[in-house]
C-alpha positions in Angstrom: 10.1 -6.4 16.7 8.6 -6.6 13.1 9.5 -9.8 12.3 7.2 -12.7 12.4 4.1 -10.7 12.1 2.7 -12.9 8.9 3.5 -15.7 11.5 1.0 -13.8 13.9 -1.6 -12.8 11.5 -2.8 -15.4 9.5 -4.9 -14.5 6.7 -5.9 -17.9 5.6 -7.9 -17.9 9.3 -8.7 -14.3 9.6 -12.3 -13.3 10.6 -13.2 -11.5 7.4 -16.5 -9.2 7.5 -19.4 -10.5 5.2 -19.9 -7.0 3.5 -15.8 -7.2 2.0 -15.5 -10.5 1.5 -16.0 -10.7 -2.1 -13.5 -7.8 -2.7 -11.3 -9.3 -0.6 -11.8 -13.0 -2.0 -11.6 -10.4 -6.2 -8.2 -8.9 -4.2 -6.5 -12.3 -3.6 -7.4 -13.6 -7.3 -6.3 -10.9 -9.1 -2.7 -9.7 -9.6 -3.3 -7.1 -7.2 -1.5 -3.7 -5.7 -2.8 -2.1 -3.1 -1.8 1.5 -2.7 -2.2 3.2 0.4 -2.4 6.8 0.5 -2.4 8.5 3.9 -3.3 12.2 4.2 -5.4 13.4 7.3 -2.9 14.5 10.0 0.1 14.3 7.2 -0.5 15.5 4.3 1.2 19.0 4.8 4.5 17.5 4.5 5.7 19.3 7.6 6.4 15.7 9.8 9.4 14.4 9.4 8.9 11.4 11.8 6.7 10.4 8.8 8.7 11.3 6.0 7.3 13.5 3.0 4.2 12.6 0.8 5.0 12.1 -2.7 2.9 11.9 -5.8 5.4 11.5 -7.5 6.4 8.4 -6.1 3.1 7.0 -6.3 3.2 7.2 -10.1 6.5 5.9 -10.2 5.2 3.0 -7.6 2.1 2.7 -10.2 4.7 2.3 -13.6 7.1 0.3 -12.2 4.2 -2.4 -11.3 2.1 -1.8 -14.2 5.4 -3.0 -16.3 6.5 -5.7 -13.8 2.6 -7.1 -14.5 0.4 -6.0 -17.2 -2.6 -7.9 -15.5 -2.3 -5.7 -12.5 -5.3 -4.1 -11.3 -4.8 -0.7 -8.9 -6.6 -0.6 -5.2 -6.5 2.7 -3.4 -7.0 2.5 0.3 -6.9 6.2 1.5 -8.5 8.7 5.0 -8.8 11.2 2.2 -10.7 10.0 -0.9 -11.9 12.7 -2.1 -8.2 14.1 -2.7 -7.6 10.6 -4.3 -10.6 11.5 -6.5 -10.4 14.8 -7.3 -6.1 15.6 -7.3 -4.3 12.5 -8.1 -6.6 9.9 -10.0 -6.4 12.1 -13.3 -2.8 11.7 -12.8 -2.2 8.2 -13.2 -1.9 6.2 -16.1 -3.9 3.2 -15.3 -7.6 2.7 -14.0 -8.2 2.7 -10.2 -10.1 0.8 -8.3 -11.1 3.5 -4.9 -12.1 1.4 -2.0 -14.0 3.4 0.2 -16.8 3.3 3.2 -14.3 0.8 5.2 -12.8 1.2 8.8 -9.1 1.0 9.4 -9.0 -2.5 10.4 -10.7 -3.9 6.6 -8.8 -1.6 4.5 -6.0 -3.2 6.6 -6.9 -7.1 6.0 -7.9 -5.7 2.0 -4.4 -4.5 1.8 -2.9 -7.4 2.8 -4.3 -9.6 0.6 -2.6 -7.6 -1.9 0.4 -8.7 -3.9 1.8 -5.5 -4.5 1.5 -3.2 -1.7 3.2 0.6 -2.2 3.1 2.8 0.9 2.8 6.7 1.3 3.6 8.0 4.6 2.2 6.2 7.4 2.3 2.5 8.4 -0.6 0.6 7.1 0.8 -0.3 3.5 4.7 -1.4 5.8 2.4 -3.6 8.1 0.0 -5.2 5.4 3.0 -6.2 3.6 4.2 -7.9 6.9 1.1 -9.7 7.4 1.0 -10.7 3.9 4.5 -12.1 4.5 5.3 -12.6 0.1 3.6 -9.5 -1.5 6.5 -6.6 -3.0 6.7 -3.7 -0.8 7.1 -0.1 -2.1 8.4 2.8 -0.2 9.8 6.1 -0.9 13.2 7.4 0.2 13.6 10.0 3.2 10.9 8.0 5.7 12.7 7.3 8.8 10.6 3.9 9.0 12.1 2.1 6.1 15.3 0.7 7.8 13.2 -1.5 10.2 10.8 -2.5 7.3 13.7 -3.4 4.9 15.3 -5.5 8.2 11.4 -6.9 8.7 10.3 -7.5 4.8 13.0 -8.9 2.2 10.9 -8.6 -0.6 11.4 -4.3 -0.9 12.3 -1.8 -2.6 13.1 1.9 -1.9 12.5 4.7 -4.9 15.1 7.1 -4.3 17.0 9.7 -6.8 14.4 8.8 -9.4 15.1 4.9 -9.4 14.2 1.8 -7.5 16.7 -0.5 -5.0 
């Protein structure tokens, strides 16, 4: 079962890594969104156990916050950086922080410490907002995962048809 997993982790007594402890220390101060973008294995939009990558509803996802909280400052956790870089940073119309050089398990602790957390395919954005336990969850329509998250996680929404519920 989901629930209870901010119960489980704790990140008030999580063992943090000296080398991200200051981000993670900036992430927790800040009015922060995490976005995590996974690619990799995913990213041709042929697995529908995963749902379909969207760009566009990452720049919804990035709107909708930046209006909810003008102090907001964008983290992008991501296996594919360079993309992030190169295809979809141009895109958006806010500055983004790229975190990069970490393994799984910090971008995973980073992300929860987020307030905002908006999550591409995958299932590290739906679990950091479960550890986190308070932050707003984004997701996109058409993932098969959302259901359990939404049962897990009150504090969602779900962009579908061009709006959020």
């Amino acid at each position: 079962s989901l629930n209870g997993l901010h119960d489980v982790f704790n990140l008030d007594v999580a063992v943090v890594p000296t080398r991200i402890e200051k981000l993670m220390n900036n992430i927790r101060e800040e009015h922060s969104c995490g976005i995590h973008i996974r690619r990799g294995d995913l990213s041709n939009n042929d697995n529908p156990y995963y749902g379909v990558f969207s760009e566009e509803f990452l720049l919804k996802a990035i709107d909708f916050v930046k209006t909810k909280d003008e102090n907001v400052k964008f983290y992008v956790f991501s296996d594919d950086v360079g993309w992030v870089k190169t295809c979809f940073e141009s895109k958006c119309s806010v500055p983004l922080c790229i975190v990069e050089g970490n393994t799984g398990s910090e971008d995973l602790i980073l992300l929860a410490n987020c307030r905002y957390i908006v999550a591409s395919q995958g299932t590290a954005g739906r679990l950091a907002a479960l550890i986190n336990g308070e932050s707003l969850l984004l997701m996109n329509d058409g993932d098969p995962h959302n259901k359990r998250y939404l049962e897990a996680h009150k504090n969602c929404l779900v962009f579908s048809n061009g709006s959020w519920s």
